[in-house]
KOLGUMI-62708 format. One record per atom (N, C-alpha, C): atom name; z, x, y; residue number from 0; residue in one letter. Coordinates in nm, 4 decimals. Layout:
BEGIN
FITI name       up     east    north resi resn
FITI   CA        Z        X        Y  NUM    a
...
This chain:
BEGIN
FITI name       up     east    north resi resn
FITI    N   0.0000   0.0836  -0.1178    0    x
FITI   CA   0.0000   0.0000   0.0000    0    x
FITI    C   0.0000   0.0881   0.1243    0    x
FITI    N  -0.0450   0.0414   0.2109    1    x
FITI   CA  -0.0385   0.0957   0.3939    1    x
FITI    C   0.0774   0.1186   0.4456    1    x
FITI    N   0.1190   0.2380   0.4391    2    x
FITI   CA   0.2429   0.2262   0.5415    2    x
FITI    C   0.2468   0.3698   0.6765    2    x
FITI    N   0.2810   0.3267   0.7757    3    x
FITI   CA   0.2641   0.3955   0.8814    3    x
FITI    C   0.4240   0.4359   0.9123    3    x
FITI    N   0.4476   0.5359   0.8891    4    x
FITI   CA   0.5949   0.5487   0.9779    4    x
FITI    C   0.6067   0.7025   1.0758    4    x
FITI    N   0.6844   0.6231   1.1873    5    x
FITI   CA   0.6640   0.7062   1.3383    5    x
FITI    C   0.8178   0.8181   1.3121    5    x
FITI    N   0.8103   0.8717   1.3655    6    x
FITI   CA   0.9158   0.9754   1.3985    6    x
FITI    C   0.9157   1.0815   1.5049    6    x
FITI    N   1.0166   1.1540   1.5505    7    x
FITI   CA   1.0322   1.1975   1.7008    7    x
FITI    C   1.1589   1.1830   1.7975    7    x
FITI    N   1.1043   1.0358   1.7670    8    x
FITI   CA   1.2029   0.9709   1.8395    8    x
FITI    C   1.3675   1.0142   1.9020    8    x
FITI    N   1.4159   1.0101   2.0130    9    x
FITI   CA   1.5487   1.0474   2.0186    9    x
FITI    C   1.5718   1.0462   2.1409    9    x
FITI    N   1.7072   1.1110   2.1623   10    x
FITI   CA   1.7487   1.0662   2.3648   10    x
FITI    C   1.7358   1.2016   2.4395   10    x
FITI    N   1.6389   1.1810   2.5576   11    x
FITI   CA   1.5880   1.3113   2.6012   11    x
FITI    C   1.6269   1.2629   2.7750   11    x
FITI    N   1.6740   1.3976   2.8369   12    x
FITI   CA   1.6604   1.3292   2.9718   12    x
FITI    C   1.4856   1.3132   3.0567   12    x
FITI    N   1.5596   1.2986   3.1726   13    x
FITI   CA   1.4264   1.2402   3.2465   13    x
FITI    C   1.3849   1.4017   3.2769   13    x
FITI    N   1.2339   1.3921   3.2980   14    x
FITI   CA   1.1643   1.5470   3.2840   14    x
FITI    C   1.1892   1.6074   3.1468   14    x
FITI    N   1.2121   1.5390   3.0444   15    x
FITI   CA   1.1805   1.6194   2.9104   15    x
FITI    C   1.0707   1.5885   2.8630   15    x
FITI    N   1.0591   1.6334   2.7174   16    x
FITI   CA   0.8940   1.6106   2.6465   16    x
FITI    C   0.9904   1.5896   2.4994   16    x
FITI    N   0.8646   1.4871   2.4395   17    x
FITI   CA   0.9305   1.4802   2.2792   17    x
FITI    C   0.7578   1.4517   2.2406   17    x
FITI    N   0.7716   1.4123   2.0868   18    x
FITI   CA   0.6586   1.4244   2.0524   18    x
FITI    C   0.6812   1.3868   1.9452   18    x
FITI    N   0.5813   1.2331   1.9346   19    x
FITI   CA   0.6003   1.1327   1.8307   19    x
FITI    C   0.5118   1.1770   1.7699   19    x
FITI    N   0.5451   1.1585   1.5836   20    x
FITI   CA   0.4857   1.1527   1.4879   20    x
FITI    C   0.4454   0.9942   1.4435   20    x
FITI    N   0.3227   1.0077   1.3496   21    x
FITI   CA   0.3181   0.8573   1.3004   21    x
FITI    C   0.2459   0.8999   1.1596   21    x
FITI    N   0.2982   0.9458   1.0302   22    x
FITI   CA   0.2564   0.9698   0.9093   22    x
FITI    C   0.1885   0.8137   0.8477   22    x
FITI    N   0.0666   0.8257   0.8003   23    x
FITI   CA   0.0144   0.7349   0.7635   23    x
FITI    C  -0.0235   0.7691   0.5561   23    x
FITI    N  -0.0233   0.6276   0.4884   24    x
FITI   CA  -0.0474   0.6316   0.3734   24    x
FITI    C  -0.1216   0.5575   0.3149   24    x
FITI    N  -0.1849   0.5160   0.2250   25    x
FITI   CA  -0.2686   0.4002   0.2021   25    x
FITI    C  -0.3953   0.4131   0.2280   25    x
FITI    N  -0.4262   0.5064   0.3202   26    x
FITI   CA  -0.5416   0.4354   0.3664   26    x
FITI    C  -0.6678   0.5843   0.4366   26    x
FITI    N  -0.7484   0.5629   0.4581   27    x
FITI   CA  -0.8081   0.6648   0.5067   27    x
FITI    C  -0.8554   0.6688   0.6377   27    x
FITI    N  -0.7616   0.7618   0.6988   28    x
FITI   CA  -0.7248   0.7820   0.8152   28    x
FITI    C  -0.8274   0.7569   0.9346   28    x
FITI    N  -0.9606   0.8150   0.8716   29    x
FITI   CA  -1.0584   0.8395   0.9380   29    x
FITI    C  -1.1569   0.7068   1.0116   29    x
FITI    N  -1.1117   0.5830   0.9080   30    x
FITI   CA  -1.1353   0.4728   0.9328   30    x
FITI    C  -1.1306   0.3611   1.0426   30    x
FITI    N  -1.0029   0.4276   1.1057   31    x
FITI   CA  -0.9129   0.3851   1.1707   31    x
FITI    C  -0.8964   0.4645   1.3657   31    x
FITI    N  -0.9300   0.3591   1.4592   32    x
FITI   CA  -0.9001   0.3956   1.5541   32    x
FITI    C  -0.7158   0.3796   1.5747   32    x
FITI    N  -0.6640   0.4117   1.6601   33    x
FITI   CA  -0.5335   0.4754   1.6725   33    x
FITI    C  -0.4497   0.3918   1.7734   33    x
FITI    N  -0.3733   0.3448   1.8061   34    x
FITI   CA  -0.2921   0.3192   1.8965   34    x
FITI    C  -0.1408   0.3225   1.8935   34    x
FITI    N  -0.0863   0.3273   1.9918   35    x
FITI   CA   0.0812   0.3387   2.0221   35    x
FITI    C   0.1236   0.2456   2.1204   35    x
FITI    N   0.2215   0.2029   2.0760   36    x
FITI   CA   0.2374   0.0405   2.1997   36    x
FITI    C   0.3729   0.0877   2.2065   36    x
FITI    N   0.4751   0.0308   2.3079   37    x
FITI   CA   0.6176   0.0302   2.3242   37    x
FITI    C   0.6084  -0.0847   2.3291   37    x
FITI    N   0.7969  -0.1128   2.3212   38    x
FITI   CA   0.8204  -0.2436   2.3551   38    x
FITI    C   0.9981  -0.1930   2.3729   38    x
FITI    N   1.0174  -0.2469   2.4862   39    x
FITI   CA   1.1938  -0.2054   2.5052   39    x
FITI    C   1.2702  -0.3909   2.5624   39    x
FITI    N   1.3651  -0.3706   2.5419   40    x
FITI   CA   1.4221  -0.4895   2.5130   40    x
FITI    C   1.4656  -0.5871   2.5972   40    x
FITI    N   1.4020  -0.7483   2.5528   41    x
FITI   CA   1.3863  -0.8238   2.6825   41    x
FITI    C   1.2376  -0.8086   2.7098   41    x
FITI    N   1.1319  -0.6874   2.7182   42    x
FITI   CA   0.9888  -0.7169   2.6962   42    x
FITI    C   0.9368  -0.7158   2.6464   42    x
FITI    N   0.7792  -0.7555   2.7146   43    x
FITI   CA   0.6576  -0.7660   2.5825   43    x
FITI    C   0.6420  -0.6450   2.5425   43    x
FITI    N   0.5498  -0.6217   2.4858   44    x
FITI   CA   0.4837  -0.5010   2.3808   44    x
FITI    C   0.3872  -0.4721   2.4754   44    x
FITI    N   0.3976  -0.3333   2.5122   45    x
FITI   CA   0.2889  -0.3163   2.6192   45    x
FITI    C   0.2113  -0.1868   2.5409   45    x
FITI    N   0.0453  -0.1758   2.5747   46    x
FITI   CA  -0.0448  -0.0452   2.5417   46    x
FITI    C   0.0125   0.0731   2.5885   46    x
FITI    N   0.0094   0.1706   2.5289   47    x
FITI   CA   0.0689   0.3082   2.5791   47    x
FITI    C  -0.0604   0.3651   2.6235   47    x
FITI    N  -0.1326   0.4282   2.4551   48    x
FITI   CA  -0.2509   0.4872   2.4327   48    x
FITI    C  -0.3222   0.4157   2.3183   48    x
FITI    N  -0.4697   0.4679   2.3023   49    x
FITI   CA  -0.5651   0.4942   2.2420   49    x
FITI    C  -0.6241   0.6016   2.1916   49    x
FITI    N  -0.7126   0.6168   2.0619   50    x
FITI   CA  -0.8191   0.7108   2.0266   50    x
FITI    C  -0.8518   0.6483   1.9550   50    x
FITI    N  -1.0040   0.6900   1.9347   51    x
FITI   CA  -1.1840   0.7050   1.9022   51    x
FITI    C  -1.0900   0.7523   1.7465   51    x
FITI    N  -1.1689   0.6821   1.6520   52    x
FITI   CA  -1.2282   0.7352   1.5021   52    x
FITI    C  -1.2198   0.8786   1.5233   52    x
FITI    N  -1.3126   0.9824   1.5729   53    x
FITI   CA  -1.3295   1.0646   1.5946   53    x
FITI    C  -1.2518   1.1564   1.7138   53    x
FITI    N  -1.1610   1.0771   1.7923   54    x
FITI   CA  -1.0958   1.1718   1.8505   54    x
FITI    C  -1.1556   1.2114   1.9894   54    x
FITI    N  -1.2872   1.1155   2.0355   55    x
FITI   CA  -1.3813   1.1299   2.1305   55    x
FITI    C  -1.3535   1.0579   2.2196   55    x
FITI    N  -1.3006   0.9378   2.2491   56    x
FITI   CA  -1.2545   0.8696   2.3299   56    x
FITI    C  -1.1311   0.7754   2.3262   56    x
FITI    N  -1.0149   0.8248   2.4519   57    x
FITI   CA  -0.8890   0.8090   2.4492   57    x
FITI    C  -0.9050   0.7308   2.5563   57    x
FITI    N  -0.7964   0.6239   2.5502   58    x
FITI   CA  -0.7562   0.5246   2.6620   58    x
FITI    C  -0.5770   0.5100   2.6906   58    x
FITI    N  -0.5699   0.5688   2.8055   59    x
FITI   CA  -0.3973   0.5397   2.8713   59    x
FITI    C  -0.3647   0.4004   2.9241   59    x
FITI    N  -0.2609   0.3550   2.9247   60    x
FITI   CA  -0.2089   0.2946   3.0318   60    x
FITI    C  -0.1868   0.3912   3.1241   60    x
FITI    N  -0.2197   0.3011   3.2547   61    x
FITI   CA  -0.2151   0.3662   3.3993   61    x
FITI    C  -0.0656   0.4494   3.4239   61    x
FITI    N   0.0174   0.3823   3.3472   62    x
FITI   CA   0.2175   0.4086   3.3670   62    x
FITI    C   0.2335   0.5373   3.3261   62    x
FITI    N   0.1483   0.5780   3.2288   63    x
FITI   CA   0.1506   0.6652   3.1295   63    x
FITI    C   0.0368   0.8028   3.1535   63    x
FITI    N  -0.0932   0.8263   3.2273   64    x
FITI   CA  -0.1939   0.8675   3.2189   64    x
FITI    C  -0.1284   0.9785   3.2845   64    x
FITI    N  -0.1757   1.0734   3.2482   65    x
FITI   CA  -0.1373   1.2268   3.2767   65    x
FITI    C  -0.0492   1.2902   3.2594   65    x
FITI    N   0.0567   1.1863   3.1756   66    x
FITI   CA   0.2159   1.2638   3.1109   66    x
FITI    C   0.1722   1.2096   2.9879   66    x
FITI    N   0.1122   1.1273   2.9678   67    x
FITI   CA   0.1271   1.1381   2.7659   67    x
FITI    C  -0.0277   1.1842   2.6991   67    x
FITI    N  -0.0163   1.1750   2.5942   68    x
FITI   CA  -0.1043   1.2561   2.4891   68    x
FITI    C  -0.1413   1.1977   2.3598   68    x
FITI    N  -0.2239   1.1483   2.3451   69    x
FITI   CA  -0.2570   1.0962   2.2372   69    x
FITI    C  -0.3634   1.1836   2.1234   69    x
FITI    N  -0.3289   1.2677   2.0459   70    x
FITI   CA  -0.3668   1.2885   1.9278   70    x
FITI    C  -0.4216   1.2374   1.7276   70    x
FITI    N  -0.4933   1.3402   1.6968   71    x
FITI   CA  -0.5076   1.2646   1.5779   71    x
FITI    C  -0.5027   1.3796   1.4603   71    x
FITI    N  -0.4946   1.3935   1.3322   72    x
FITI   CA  -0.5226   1.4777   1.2229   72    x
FITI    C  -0.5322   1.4351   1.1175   72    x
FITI    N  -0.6974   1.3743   1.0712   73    x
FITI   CA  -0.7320   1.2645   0.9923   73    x
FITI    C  -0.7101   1.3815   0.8458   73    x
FITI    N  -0.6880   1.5138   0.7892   74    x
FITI   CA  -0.6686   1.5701   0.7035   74    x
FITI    C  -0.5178   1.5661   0.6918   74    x
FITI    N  -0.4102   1.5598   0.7948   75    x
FITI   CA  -0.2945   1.5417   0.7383   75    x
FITI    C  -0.2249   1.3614   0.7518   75    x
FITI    N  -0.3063   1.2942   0.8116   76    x
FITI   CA  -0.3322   1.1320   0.7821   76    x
FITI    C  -0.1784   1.1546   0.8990   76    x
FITI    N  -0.1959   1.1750   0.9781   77    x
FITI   CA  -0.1031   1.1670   1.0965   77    x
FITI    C  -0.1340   1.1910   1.2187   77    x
FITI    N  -0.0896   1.0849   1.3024   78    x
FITI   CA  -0.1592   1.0840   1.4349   78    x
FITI    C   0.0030   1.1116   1.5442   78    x
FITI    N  -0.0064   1.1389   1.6661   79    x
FITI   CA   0.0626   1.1995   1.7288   79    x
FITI    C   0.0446   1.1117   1.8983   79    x
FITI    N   0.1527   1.1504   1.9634   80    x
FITI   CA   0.1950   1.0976   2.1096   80    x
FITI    C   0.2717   1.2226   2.1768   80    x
FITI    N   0.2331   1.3155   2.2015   81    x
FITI   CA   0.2957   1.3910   2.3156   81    x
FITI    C   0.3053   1.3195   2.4465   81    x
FITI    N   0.4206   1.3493   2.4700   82    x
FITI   CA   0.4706   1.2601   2.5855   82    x
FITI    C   0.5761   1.3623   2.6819   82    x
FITI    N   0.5383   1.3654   2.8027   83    x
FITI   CA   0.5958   1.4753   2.8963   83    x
FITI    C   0.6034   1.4091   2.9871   83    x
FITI    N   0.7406   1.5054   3.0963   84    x
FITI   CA   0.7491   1.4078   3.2252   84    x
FITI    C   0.8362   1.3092   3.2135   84    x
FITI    N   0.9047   1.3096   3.1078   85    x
FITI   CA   0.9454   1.1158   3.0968   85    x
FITI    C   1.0664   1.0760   3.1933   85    x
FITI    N   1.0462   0.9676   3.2189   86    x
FITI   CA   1.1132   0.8847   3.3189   86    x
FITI    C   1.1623   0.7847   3.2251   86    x
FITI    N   1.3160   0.7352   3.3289   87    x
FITI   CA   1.4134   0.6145   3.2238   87    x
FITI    C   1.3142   0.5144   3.2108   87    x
FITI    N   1.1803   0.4732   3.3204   88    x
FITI   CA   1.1195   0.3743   3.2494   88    x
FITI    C   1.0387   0.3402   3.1153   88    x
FITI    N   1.0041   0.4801   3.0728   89    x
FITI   CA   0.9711   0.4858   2.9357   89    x
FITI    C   1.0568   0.4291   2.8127   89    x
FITI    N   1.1820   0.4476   2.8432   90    x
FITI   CA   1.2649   0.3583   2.7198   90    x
FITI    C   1.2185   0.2750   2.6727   90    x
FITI    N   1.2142   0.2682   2.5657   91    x
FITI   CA   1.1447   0.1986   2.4518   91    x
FITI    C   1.0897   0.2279   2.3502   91    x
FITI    N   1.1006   0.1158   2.2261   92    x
FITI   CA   1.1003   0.1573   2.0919   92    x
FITI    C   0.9485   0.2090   2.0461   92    x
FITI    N   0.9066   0.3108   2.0195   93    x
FITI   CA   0.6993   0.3080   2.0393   93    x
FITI    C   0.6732   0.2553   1.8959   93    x
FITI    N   0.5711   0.2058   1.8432   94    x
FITI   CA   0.5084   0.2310   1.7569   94    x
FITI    C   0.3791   0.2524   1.7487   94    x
FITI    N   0.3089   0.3217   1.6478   95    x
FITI   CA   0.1930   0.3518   1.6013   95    x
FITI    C   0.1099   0.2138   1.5211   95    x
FITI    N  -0.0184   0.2382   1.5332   96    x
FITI   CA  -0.1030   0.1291   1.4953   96    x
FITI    C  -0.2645   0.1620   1.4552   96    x
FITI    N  -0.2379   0.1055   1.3272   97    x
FITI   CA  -0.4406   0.1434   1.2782   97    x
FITI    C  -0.5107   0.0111   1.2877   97    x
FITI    N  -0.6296   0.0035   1.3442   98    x
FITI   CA  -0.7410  -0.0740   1.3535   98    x
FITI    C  -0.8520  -0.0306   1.3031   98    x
FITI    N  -0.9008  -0.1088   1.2405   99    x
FITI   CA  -1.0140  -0.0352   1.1554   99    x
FITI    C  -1.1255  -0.0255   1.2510   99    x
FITI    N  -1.2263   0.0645   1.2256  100    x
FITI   CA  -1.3180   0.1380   1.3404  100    x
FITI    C  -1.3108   0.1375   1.4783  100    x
FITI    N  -1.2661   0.0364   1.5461  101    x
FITI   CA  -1.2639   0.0821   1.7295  101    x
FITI    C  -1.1626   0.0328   1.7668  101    x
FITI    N  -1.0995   0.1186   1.8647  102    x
FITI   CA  -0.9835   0.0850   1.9347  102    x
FITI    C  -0.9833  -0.0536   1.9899  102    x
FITI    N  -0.8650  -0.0488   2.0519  103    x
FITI   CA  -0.8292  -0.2011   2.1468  103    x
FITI    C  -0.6798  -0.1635   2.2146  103    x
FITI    N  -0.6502  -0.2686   2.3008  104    x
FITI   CA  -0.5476  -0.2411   2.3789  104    x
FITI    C  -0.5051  -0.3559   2.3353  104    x
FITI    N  -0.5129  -0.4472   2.2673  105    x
FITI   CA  -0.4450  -0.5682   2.2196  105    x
FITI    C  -0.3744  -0.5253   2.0784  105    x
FITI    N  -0.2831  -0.5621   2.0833  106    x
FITI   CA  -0.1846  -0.5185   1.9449  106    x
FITI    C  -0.2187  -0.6213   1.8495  106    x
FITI    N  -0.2425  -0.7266   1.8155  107    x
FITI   CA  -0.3262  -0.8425   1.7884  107    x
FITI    C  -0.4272  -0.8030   1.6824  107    x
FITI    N  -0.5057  -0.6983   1.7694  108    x
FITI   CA  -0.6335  -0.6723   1.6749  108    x
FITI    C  -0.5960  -0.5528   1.5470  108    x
FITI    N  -0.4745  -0.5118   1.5622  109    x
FITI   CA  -0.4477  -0.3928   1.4704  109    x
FITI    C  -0.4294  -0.4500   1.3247  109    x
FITI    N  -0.4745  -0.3657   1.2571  110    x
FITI   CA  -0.4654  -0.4279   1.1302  110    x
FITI    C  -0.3803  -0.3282   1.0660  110    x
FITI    N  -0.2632  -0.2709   1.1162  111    x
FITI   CA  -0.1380  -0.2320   1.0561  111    x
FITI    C  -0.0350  -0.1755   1.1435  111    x
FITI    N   0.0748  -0.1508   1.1039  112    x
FITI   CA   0.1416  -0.1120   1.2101  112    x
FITI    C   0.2878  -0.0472   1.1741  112    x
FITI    N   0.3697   0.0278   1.2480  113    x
FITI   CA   0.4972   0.1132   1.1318  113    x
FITI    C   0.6047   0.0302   1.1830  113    x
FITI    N   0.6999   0.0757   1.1966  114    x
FITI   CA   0.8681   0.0570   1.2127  114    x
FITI    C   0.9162   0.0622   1.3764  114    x
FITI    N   0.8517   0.1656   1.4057  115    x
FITI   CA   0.8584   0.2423   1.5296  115    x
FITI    C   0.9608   0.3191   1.5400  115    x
FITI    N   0.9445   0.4152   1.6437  116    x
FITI   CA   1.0997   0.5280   1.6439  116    x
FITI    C   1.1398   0.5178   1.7980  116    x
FITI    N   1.2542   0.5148   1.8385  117    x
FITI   CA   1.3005   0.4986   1.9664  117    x
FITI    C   1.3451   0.5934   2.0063  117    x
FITI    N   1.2776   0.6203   2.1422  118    x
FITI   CA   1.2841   0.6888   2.2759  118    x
FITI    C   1.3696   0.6420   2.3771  118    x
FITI    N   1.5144   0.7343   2.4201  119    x
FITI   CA   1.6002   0.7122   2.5370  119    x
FITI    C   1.6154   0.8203   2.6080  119    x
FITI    N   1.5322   0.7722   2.7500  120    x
FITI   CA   1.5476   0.8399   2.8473  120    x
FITI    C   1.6629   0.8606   2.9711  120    x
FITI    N   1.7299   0.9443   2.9857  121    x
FITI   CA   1.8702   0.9064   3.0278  121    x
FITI    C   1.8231   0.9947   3.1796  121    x
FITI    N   1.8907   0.9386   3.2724  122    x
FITI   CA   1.8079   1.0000   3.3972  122    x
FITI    C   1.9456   1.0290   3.4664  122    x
């Protein structure tokens, strides 16, 4: 069966960097465009990032664009979120997400998704 699980996660102050893991199983990696959504408590589930099948085209949220990082490594079936800069508004639980061939910013369209690992930013 498919299972995606994130790791990283932990309490960093504001101006640190951490760097989410998302080990994937089941499935072949390569298939799959990429996404990472948060959601912290009391809100919706908002888009973080994106990547391309191939690793060719990435999409940020605006909140996020130029402090985070979205990666992929379809040979070790694990995709990645470097995340720098962080601010207390980042708090929140992330998770990782596969869609089969093209991205989206709708969590909706993913056709799997992990546990998520939580990020606290203490400022």
């Amino acid at each position: 069966q498919v299972q995606l699980v994130e790791s990283g996660g932990g309490l960093v102050q504001a101006g640190g960097s951490l760097r989410l893991s998302c080990a994937a199983s089941g499935l072949i990696l390569s298939n799959y465009g990429i996404g990472w959504f948060r959601q912290a408590p009391g809100k919706e589930r908002e888009f973080v990032a994106a990547i391309s099948r191939n690793g060719v085209n990435v999409d940020y949220a605006d909140s996020v664009k130029g402090r985070f990082t979205i990666s992929r490594d379809n040979d070790k079936i694990t995709m990645y979120l470097q995340i720098n800069s962080l601010k207390p508004e980042d708090t929140a639980r992330y998770y990782c997400a596969a869609k089969y061939f093209f991205v989206s910013r709708r969590w909706s369209e993913y056709n799997y998704w992990g546990q998520g690992t939580q990020v606290t930013v203490s400022s």
